[in-house]
C-alpha positions as CSV (number, residue, x, y, z in Angstrom):
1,X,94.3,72.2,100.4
2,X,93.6,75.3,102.6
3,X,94.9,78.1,101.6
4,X,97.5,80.0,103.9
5,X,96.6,83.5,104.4
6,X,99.9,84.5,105.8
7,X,101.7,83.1,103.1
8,X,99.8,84.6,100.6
9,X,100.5,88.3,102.5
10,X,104.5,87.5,103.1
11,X,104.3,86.3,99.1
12,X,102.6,89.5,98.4
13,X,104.8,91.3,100.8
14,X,107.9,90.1,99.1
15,X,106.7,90.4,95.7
16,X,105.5,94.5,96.2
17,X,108.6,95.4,97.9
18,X,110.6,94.7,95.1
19,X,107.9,96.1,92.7
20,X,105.0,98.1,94.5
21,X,103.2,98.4,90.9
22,X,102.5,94.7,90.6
23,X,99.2,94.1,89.1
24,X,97.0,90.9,91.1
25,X,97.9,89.0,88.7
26,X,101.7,88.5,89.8
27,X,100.7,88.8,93.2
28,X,99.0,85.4,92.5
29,X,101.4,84.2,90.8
30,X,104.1,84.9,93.1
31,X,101.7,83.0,95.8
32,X,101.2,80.3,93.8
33,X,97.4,80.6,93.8
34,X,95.1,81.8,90.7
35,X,94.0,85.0,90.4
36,X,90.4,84.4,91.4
37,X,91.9,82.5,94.4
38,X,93.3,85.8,95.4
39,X,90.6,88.0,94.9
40,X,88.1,85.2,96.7
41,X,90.2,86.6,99.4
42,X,91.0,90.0,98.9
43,X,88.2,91.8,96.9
44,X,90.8,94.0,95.0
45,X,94.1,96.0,95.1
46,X,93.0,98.0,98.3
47,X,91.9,94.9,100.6
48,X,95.8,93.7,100.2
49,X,97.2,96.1,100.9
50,X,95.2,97.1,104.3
51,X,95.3,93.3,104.8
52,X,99.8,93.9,104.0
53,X,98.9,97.0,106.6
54,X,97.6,95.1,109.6
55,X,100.5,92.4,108.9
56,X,102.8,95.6,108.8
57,X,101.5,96.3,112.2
58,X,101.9,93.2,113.6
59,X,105.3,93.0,112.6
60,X,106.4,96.8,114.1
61,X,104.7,96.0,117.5
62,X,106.3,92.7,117.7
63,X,109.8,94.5,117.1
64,X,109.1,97.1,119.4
65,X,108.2,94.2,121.8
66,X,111.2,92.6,120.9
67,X,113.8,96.0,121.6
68,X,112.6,96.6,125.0
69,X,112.7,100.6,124.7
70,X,112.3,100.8,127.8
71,X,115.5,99.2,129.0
72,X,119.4,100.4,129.1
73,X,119.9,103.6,127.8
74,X,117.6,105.1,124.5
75,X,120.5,104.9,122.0
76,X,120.9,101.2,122.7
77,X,117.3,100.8,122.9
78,X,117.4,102.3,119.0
79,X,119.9,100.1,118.3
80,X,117.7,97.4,119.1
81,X,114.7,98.1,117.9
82,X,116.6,98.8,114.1
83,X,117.9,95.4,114.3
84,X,114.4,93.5,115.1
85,X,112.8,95.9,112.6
86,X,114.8,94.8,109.9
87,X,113.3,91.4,108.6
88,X,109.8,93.9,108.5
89,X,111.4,97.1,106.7
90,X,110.7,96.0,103.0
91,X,107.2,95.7,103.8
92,X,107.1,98.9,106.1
93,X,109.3,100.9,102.8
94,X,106.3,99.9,100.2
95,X,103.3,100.8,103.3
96,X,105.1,104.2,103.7
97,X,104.2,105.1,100.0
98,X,101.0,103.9,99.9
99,X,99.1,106.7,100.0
100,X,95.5,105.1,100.2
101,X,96.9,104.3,103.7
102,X,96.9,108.2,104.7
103,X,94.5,109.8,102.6
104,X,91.1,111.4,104.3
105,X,92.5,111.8,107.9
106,X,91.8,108.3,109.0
107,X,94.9,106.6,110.1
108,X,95.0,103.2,111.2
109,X,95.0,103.5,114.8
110,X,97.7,100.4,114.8
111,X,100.5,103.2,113.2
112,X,99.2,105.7,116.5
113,X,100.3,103.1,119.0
114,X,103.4,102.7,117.2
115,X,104.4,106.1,116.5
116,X,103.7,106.9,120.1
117,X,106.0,104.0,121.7
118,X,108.8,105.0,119.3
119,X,108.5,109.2,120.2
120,X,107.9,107.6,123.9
121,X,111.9,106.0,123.8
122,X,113.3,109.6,121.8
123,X,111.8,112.1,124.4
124,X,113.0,109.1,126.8
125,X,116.6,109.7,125.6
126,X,116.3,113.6,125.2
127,X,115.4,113.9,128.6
128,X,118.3,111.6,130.3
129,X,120.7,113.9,127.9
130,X,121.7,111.3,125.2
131,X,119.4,112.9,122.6
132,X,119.3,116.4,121.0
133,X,116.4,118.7,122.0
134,X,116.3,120.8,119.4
135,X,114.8,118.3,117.1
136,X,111.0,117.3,118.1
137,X,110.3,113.2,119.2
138,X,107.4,113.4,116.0
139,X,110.6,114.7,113.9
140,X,112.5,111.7,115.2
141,X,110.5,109.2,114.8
142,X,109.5,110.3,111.3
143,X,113.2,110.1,110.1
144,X,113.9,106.8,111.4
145,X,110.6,105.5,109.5
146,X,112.7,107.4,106.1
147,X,115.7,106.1,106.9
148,X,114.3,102.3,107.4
149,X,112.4,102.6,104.1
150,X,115.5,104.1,102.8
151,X,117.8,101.6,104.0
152,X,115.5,99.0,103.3
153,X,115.3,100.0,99.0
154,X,119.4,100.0,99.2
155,X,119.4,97.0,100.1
156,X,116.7,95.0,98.0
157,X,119.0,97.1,95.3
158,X,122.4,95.8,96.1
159,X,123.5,99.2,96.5
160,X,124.7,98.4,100.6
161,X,125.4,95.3,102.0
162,X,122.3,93.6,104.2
163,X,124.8,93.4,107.2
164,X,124.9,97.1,107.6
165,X,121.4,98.2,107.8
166,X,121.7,98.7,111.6
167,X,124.5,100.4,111.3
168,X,124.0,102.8,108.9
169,X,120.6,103.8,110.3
170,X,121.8,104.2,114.1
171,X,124.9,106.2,113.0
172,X,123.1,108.5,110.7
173,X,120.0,109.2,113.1
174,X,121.8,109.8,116.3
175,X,125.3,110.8,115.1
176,X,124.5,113.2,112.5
177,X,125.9,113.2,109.1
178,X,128.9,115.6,110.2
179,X,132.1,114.3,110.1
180,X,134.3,113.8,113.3
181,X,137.0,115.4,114.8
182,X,139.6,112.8,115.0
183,X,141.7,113.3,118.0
């Protein structure tokens, strides 16, 4: 039998998002393969996870596909692209602290393109008005990417509910964690 290569990555995926210090061995195991099956495939530790970072990719642009950020106004846009984003943000919360990923200046060229279509829809929405201007399009971005990894650890916790993860990370990053004046 052939062995699946994307379903050894979404095993992997699943398995290191609940516990990023898994060893190979119960990344194989979670697959369902032996441990020199894995490592026929992925030489060590580091081929996995740039392997988990090009699927990590894939997924993002696909969302970002997926939101049209260029339609409707940017806060919906957001809105959207939290939502689609979601089935990918427990694999995008254990990339974000792999370090390996962002050591010596090289960054995957993959997380550019990204970062630049999501600043792309905030300076979108700070020029038509709905956005603040005081805080930069890189500063934007960045705290969406913390509050999806943040959101995403809650969750895989129990400590919120899965059916507010869009919620809770459109109303923090564009409303602000100030309280309301009820009228």
């Amino acid at each position: 039998m052939a062995l699946d290569r994307e379903q050894v990555l979404r095993s992997a995926a699943a398995l290191l998002t609940r516990k990023s210090t898994a060893t190979m061995d119960e990344v194989a195991k979670a697959a369902g393969i032996s441990r020199a099956t894995l490592h026929r495939h992925f030489a060590g530790r580091d081929a996995l996870v740039r392997a988990l970072e090009a699927l990590g990719i894939e997924e993002c642009e696909a969302a970002l596909d997926a939101a049209r950020l260029n339609e409707g106004p940017a806060a919906e846009a957001v809105h959207r692209l939290v939502r689609e984003i979601e089935p990918a943000a427990g694999l995008l919360a254990f990339l974000y602290t792999e370090n390996q990923l962002f050591e010596g200046g090289q960054q995957n060229p993959g997380w550019t393109r990204i970062d630049d279509r999501i600043a792309a829809l905030f300076r979108r929405g700070q020029q038509s008005g709905e956005f603040r201007i005081d805080l930069t399009p890189a500063w934007l971005t960045e705290a969406l990417y913390g509050l999806l990894a943040s959101a995403a650890w809650a969750v895989s916790e129990g400590r919120v509910a899965p059916k507010d993860f869009t919620h809770m990370i459109v109303e923090l990053l564009l409303g602000g964690a100030r309280r309301r004046e009820e009228s």
